[in-house]
Backbone as a printed PyTorch tensor [residue, N CA C, xyz], in Angstrom:
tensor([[[ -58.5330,  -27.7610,   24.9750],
         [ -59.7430,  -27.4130,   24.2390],
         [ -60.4340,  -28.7000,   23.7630]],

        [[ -61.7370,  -28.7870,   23.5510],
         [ -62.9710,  -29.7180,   23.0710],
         [ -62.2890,  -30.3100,   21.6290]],

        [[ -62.1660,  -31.5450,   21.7780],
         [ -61.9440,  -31.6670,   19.8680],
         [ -63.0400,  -30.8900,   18.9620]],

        [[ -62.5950,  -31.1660,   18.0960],
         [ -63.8050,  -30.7240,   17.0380],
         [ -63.9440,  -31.2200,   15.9000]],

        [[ -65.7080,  -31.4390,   15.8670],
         [ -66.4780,  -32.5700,   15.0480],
         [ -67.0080,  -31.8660,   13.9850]],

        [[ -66.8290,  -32.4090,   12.8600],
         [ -67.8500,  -31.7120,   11.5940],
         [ -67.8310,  -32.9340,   10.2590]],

        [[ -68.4200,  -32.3980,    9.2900],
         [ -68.3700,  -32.9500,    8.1250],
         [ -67.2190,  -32.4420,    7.3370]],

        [[ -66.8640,  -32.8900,    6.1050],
         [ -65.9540,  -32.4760,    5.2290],
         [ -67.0270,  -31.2560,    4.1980]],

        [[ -67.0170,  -30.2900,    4.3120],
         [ -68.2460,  -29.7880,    3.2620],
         [ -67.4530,  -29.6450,    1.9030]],

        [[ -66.1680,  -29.0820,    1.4880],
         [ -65.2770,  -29.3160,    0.5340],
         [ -63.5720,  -29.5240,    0.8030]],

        [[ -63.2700,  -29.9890,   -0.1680],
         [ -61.7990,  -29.9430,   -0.4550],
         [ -61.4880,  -29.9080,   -1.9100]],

        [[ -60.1020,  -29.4500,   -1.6600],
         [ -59.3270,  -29.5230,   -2.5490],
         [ -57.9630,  -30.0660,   -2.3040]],

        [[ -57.7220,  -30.7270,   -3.2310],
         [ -56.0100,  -31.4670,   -3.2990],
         [ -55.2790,  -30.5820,   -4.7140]],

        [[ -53.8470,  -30.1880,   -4.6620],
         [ -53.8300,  -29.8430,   -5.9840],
         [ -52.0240,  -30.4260,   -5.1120]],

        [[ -51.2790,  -31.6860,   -6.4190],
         [ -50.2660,  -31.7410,   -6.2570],
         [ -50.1480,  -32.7080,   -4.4980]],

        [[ -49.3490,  -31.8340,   -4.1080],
         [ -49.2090,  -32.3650,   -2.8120],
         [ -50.2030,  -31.3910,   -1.2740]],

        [[ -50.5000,  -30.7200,   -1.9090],
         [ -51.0270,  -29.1160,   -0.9190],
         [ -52.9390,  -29.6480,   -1.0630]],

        [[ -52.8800,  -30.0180,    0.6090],
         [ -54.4410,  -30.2700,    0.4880],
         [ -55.3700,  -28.8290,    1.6480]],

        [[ -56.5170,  -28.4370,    1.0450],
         [ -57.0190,  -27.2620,    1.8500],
         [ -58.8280,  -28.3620,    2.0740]],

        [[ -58.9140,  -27.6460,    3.3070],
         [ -60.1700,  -28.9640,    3.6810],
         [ -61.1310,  -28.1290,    4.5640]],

        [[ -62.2900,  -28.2190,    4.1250],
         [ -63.3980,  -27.0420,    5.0250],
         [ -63.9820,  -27.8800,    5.5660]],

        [[ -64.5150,  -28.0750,    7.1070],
         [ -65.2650,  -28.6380,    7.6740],
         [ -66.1150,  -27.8670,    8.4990]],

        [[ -67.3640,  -28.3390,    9.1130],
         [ -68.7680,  -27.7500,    9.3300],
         [ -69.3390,  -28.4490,    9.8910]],

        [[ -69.9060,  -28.0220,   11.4680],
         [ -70.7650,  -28.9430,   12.3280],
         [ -71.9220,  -29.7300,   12.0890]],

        [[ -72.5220,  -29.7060,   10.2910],
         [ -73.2330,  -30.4280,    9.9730],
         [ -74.9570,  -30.0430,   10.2980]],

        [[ -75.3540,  -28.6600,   10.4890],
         [ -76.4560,  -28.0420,   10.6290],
         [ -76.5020,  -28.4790,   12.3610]],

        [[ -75.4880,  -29.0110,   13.4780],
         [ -75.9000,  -29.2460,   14.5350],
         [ -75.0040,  -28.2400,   15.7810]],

        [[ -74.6430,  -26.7660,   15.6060],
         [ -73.6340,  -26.4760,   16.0380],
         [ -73.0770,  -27.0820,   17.8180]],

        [[ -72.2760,  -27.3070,   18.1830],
         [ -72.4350,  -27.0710,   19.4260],
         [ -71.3020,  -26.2730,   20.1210]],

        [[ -71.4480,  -25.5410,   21.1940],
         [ -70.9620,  -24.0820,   22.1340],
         [ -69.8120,  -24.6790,   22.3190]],

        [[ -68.9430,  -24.8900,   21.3920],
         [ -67.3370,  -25.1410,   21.7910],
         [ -66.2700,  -23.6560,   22.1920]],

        [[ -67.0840,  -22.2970,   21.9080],
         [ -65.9360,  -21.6050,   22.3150],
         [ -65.4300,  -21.4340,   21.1980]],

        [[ -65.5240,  -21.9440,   20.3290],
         [ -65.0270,  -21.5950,   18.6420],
         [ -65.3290,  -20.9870,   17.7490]],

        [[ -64.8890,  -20.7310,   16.3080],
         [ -66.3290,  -20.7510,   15.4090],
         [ -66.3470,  -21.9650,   14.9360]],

        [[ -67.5640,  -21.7240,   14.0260],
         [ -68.1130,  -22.8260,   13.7040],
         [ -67.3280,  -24.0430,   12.0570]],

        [[ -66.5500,  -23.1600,   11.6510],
         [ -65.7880,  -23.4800,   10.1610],
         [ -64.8330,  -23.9180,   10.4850]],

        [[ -64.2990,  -25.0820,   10.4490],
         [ -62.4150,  -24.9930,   10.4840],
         [ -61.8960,  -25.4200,    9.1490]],

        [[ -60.7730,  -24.7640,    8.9730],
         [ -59.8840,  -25.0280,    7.7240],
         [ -58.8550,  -25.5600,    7.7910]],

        [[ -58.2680,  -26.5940,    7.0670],
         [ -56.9480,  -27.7050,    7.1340],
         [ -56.3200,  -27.1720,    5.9940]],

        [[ -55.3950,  -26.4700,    6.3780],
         [ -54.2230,  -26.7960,    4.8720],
         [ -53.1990,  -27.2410,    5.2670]],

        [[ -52.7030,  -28.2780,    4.4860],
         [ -51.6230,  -29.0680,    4.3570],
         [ -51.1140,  -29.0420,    3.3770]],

        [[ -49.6050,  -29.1100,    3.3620],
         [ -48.2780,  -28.4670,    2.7780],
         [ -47.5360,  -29.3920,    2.9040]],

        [[ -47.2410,  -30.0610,    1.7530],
         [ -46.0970,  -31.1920,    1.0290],
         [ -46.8370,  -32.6010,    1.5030]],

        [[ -48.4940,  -33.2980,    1.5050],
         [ -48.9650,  -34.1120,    2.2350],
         [ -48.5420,  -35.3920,    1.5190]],

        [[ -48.3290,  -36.5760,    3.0160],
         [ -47.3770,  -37.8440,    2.8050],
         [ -48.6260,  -38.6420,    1.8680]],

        [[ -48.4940,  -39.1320,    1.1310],
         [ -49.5410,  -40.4160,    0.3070],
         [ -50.6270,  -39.3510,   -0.0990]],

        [[ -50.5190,  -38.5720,   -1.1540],
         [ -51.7910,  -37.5390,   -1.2120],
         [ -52.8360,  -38.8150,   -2.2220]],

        [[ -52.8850,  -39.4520,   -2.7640],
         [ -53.5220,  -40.7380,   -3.5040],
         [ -54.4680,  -41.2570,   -2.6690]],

        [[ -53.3170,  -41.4650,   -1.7710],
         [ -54.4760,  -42.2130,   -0.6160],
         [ -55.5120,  -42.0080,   -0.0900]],

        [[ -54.6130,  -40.5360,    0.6820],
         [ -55.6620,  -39.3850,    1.0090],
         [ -56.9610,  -38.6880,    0.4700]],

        [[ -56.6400,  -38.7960,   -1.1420],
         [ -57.6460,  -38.4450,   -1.9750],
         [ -59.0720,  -39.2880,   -2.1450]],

        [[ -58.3500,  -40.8850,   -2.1520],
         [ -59.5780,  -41.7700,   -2.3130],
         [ -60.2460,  -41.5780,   -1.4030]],

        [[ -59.9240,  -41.4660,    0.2960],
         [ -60.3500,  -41.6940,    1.2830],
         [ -61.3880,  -40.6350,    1.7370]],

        [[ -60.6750,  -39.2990,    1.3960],
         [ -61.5950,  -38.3100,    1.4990],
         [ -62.7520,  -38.0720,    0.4580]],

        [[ -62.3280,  -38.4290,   -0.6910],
         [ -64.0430,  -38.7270,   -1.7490],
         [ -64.9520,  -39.5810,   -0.8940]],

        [[ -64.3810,  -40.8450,   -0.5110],
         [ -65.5760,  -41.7960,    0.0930],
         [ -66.1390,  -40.9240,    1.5580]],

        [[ -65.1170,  -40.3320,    2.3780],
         [ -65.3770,  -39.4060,    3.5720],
         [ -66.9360,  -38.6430,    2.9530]],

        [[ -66.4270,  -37.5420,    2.1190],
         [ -67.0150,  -36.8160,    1.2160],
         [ -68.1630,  -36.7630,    0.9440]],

        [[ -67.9000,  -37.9280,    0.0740],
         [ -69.7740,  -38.5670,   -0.2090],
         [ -70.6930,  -39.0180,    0.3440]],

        [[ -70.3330,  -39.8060,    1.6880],
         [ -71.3490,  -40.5920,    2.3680],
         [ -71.3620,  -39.6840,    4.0580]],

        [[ -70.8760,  -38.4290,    3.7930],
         [ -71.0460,  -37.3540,    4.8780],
         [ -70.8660,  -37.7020,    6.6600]],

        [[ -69.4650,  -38.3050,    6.3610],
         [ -69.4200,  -39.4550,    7.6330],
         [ -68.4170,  -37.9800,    8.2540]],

        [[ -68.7530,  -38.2930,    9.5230],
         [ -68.0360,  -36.6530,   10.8010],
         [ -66.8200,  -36.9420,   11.2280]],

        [[ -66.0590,  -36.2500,   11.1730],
         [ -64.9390,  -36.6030,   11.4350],
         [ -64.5230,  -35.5570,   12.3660]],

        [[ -63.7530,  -36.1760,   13.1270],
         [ -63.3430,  -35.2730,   14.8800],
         [ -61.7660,  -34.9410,   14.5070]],

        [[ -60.9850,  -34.3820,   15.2500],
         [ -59.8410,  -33.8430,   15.5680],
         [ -59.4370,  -33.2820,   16.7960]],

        [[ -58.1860,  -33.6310,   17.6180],
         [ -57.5540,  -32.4450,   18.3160],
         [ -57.1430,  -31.2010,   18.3050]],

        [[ -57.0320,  -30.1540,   18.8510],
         [ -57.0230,  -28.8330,   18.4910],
         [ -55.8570,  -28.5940,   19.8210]],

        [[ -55.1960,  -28.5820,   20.2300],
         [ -53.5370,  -27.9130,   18.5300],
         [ -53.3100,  -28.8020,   18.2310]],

        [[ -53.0090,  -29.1510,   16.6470],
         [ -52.6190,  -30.0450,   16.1640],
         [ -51.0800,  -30.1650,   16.4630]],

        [[ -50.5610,  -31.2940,   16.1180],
         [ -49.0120,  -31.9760,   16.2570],
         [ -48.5500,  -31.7340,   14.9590]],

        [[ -47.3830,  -30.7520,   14.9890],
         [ -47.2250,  -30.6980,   13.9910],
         [ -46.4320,  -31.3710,   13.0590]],

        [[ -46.7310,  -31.7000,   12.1560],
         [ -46.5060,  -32.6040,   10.7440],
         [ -47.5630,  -33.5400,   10.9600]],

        [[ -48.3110,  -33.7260,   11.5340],
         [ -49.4110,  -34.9450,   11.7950],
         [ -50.4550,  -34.4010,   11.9550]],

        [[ -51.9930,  -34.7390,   11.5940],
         [ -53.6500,  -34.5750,   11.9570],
         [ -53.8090,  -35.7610,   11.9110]],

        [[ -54.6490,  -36.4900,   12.9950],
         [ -55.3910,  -37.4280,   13.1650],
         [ -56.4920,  -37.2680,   12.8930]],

        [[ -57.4710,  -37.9930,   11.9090],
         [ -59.0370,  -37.0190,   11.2500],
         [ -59.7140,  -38.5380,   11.9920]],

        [[ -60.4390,  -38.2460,   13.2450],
         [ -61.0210,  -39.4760,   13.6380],
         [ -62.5970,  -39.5440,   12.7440]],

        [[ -62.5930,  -40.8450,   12.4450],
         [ -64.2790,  -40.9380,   11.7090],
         [ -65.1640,  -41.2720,   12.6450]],

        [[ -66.5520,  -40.7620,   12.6740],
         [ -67.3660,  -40.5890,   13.6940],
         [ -68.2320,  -41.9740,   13.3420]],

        [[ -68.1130,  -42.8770,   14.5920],
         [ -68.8690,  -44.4760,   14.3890],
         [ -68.1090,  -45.2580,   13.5090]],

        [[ -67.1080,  -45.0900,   13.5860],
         [ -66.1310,  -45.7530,   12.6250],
         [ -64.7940,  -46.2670,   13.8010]],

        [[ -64.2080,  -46.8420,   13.9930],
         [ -63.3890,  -47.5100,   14.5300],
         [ -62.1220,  -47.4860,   13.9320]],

        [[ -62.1170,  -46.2270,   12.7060],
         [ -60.5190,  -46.3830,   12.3860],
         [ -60.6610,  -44.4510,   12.1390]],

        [[ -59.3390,  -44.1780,   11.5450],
         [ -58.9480,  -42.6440,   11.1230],
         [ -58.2010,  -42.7960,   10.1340]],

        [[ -58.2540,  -41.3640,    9.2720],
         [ -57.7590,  -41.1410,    8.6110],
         [ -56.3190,  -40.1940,    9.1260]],

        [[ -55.2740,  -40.4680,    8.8630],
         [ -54.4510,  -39.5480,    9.1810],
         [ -53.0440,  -38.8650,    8.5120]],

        [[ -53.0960,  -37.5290,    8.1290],
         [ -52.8380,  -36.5620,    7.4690],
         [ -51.4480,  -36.3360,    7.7820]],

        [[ -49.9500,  -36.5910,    7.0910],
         [ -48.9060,  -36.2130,    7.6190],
         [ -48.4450,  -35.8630,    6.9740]],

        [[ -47.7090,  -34.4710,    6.9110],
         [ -47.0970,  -32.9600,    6.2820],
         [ -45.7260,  -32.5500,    6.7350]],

        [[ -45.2310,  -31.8280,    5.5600],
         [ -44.4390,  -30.4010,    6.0280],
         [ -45.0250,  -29.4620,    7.0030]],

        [[ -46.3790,  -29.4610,    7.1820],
         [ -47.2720,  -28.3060,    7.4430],
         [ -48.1140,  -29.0320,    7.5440]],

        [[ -48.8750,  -28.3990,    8.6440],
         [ -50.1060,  -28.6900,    8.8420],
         [ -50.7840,  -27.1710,    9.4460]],

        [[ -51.7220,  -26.5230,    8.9380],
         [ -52.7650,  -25.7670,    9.8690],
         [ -53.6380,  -25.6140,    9.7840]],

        [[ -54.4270,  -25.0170,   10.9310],
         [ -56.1000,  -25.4620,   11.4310],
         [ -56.9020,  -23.5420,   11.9880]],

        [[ -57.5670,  -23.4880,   11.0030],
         [ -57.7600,  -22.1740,   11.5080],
         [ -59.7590,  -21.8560,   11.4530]],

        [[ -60.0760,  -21.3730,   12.1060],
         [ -61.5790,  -21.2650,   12.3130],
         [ -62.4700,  -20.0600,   12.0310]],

        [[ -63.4640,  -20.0160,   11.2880],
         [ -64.0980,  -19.2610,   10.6060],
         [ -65.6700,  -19.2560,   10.5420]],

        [[ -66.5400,  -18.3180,   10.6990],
         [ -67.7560,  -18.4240,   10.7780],
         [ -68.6310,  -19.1650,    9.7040]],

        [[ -69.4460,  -18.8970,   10.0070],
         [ -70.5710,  -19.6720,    8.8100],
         [ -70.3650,  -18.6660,    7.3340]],

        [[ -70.7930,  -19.2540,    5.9610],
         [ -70.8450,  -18.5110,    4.9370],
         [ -71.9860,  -18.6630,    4.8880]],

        [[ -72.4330,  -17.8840,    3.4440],
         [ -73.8490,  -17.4650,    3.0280],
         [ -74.1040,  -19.2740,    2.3860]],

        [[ -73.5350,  -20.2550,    1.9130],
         [ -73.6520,  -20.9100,    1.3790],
         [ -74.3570,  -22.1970,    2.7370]],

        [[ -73.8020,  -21.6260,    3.8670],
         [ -73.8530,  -22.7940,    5.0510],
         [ -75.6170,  -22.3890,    5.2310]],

        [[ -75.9000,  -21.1320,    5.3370],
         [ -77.3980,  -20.7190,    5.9470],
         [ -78.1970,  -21.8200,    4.5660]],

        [[ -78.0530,  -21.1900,    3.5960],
         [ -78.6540,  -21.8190,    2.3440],
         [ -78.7300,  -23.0960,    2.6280]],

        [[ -78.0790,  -24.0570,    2.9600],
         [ -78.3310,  -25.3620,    3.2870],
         [ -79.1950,  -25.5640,    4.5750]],

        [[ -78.7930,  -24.6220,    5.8410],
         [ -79.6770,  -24.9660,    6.4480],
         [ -81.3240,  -24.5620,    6.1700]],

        [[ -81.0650,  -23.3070,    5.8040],
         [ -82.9330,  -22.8660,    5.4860],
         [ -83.2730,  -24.1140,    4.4790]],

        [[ -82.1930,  -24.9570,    3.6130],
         [ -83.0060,  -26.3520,    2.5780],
         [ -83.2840,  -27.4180,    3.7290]],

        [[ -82.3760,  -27.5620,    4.7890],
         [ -82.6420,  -28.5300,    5.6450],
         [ -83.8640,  -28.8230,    5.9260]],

        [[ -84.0230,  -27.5170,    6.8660],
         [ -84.8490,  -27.3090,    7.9710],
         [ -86.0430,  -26.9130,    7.1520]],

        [[ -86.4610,  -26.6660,    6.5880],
         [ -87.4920,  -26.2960,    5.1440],
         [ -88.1630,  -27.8130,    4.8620]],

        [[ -87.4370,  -28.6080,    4.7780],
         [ -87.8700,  -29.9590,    4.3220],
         [ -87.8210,  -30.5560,    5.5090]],

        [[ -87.1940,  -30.6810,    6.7660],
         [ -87.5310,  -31.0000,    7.8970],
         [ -89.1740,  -30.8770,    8.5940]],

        [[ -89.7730,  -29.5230,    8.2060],
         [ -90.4900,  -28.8880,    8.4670],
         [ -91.7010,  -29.5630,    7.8310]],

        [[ -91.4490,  -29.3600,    6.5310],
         [ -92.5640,  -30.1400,    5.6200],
         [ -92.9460,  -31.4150,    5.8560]],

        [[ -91.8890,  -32.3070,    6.3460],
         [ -92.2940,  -33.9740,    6.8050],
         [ -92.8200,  -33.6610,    8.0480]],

        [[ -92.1040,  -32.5540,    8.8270],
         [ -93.2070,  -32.9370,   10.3930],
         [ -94.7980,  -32.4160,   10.1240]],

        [[ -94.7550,  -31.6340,    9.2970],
         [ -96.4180,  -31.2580,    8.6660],
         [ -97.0880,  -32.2520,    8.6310]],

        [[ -96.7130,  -32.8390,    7.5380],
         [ -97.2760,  -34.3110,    6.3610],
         [ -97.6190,  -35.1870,    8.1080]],

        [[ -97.0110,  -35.1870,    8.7360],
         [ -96.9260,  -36.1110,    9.8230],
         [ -97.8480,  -35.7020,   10.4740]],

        [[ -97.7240,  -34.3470,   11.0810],
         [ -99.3360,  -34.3960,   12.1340],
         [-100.1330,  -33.9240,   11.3210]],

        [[-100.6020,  -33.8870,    9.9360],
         [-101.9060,  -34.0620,    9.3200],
         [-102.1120,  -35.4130,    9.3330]],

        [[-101.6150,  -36.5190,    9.1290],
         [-101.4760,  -37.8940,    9.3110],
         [-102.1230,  -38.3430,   10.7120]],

        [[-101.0400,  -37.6730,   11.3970],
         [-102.0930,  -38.2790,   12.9560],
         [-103.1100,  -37.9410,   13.3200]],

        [[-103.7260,  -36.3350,   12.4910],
         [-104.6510,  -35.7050,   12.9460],
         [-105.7340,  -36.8580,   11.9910]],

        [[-105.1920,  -36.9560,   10.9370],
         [-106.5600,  -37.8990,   10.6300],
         [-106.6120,  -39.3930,   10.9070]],

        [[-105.7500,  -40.1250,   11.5860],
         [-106.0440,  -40.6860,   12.5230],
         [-107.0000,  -40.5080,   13.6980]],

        [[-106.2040,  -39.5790,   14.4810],
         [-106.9580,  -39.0150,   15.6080],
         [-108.7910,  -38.8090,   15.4660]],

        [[-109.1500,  -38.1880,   14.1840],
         [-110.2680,  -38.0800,   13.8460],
         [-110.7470,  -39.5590,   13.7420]],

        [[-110.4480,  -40.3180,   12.8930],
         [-111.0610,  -41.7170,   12.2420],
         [-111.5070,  -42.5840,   13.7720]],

        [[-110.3640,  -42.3510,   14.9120],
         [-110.6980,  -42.6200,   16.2100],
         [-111.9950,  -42.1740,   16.9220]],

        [[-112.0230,  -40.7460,   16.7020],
         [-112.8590,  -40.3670,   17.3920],
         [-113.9690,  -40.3370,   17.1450]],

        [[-114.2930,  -41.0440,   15.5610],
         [-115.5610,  -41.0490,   14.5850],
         [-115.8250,  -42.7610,   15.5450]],

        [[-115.0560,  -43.5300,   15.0560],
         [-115.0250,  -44.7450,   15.8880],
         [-115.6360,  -44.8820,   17.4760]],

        [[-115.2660,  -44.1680,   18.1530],
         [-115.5170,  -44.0380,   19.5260],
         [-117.3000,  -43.3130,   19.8030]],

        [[-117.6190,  -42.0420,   18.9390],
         [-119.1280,  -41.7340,   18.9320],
         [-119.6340,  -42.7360,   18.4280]],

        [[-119.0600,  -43.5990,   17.4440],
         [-120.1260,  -44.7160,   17.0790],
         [-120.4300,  -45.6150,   18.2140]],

        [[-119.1910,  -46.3250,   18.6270],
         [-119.5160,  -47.3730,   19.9590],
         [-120.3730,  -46.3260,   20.8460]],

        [[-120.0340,  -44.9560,   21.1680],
         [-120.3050,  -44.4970,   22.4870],
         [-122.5570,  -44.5100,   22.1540]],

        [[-122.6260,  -44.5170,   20.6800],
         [-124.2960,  -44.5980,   20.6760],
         [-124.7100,  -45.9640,   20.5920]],

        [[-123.7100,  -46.7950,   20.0400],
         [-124.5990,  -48.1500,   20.2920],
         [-124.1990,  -48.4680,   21.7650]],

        [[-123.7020,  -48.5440,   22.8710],
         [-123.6190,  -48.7160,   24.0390],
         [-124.7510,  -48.0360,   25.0400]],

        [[-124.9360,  -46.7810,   24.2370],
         [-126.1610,  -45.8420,   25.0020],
         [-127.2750,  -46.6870,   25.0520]],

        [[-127.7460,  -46.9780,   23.4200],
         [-128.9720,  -47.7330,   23.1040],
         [-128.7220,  -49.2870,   23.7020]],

        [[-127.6550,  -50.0850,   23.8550],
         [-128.1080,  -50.9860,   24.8740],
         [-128.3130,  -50.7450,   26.0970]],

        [[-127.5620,  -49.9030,   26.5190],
         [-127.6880,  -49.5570,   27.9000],
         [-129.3120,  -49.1740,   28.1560]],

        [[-129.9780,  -48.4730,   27.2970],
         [-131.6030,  -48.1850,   27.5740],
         [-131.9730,  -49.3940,   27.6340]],

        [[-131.8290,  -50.3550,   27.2360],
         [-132.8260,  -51.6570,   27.1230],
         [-132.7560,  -52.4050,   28.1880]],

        [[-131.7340,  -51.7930,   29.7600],
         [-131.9790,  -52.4040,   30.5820],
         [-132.1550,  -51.3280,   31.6850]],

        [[-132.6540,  -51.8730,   33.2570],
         [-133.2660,  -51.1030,   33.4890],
         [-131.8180,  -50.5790,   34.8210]],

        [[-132.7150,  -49.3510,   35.1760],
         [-131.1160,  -48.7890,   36.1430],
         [-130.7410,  -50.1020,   37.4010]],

        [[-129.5630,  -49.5840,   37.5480],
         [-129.4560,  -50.3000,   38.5780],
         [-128.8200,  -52.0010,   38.5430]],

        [[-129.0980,  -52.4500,   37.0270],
         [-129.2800,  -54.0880,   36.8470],
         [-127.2970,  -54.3640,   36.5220]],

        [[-127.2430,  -55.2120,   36.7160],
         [-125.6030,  -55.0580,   36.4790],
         [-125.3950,  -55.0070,   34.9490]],

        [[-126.0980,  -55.4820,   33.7310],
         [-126.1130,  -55.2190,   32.4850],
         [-125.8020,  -53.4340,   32.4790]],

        [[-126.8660,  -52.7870,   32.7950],
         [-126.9790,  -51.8860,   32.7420],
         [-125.7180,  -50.7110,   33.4280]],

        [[-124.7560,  -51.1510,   34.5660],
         [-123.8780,  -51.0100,   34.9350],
         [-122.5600,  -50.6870,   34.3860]],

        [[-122.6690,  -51.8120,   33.5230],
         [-121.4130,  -52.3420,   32.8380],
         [-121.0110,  -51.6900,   31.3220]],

        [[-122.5680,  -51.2810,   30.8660],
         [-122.8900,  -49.9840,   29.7880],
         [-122.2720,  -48.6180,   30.5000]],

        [[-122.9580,  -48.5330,   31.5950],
         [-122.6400,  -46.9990,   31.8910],
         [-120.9660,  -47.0780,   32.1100]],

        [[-120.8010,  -47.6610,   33.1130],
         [-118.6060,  -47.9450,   33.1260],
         [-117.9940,  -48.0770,   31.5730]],

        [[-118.8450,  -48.8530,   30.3460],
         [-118.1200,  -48.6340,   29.3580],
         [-118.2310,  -47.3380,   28.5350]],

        [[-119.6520,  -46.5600,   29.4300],
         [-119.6650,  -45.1060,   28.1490],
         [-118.5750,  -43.9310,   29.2000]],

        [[-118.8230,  -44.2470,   30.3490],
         [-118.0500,  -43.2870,   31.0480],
         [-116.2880,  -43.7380,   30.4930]],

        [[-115.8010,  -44.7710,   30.4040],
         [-114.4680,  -45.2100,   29.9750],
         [-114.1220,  -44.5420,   28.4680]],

        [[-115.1160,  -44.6440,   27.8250],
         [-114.9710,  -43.6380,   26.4300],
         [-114.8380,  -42.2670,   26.6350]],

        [[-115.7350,  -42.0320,   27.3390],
         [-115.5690,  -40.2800,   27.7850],
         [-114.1920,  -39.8700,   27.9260]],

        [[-113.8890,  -41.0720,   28.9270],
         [-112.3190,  -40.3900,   29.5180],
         [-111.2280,  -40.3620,   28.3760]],

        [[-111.1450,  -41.2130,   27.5340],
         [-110.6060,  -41.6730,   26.3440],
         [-110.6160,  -40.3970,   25.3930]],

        [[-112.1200,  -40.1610,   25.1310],
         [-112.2890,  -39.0910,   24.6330],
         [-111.8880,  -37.6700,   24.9060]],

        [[-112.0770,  -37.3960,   26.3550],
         [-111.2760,  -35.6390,   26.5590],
         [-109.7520,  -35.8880,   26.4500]],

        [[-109.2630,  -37.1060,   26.6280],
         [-107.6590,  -37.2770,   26.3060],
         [-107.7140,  -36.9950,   24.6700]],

        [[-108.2850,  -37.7120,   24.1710],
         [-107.9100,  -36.9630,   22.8560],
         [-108.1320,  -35.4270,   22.1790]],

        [[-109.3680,  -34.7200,   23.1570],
         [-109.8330,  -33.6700,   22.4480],
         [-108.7880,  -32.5620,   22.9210]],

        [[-107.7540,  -33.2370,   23.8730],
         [-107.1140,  -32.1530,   24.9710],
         [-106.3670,  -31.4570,   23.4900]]])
């Protein structure tokens, strides 16, 4: 089976007994699974250690991978762009998988909600760009007209007007597309 990648979304340590929820991080992908897996560990070796490591895990929402079946008395928790692991060794170890909760949607509808809102802010941004361009471009495209009248057809002045109003044109239906 596919390892499997997620964030830490909570834990708990109490004593030596650690329980650990992880979550694909609003990105699921079609592993054949569900999407939740749960770690509990039973009598865990250096729980201190473990503890610091998983706060810093924790906080700075770094992904951490795994094999699926685990070895038992051992989890290897690989960190994602990280070049080292954390690794978990027990009386027990198990790994069991569970759908999304009401708490997982809630984060994504906050995600994707504010995702949404910056890509807004963004093409109103380009749109008034896009405009300030195209205010720009009718301006050149009338002073080019009016030189272009002041010479007569045919003259290469006069040429070189019409190739630069026709070059705006084209410029122009690219943007109006």
């Amino acid at each position: 089976m596919q390892p499997y990648f997620g964030i830490v979304d909570r834990w708990i340590l109490r004593d030596a007994d650690l329980e650990l929820r992880l979550s694909y991080n609003f990105y699921p992908v079609d592993s054949g699974r569900l999407p939740i897996a749960y770690v509990r560990v039973n009598d865990l070796a250096e729980p201190v250690i473990v503890q610091r490591r998983l706060a810093e895990i924790h906080a700075t929402e770094i992904g951490l991978s795994f094999s699926d079946p685990v070895a038992p008395g051992e989890l290897e928790l690989f960190l994602d762009e990280e070049d080292e692991s954390l690794v978990l060794r027990a009386a027990r170890i198990a790994v069991s998988y569970g759908p999304y909760e009401l708490e997982d949607y809630v984060k994504f509808t906050a995600r994707f909600s504010g995702s949404t809102d910056s890509l807004d802010e963004e093409v109103r941004a380009l749109n008034r760009r896009i405009a300030e361009i195209i205010g720009l471009m009718d301006e050149q495209t009338r002073r080019v007209a009016l030189k272009a009248e002041g010479h007569l057809k045919g003259s290469t002045a006069r040429t070189l007007y019409e190739q630069q109003l026709s070059f705006i044109d084209r410029v122009r239906r690219l943007l109006d597309r």
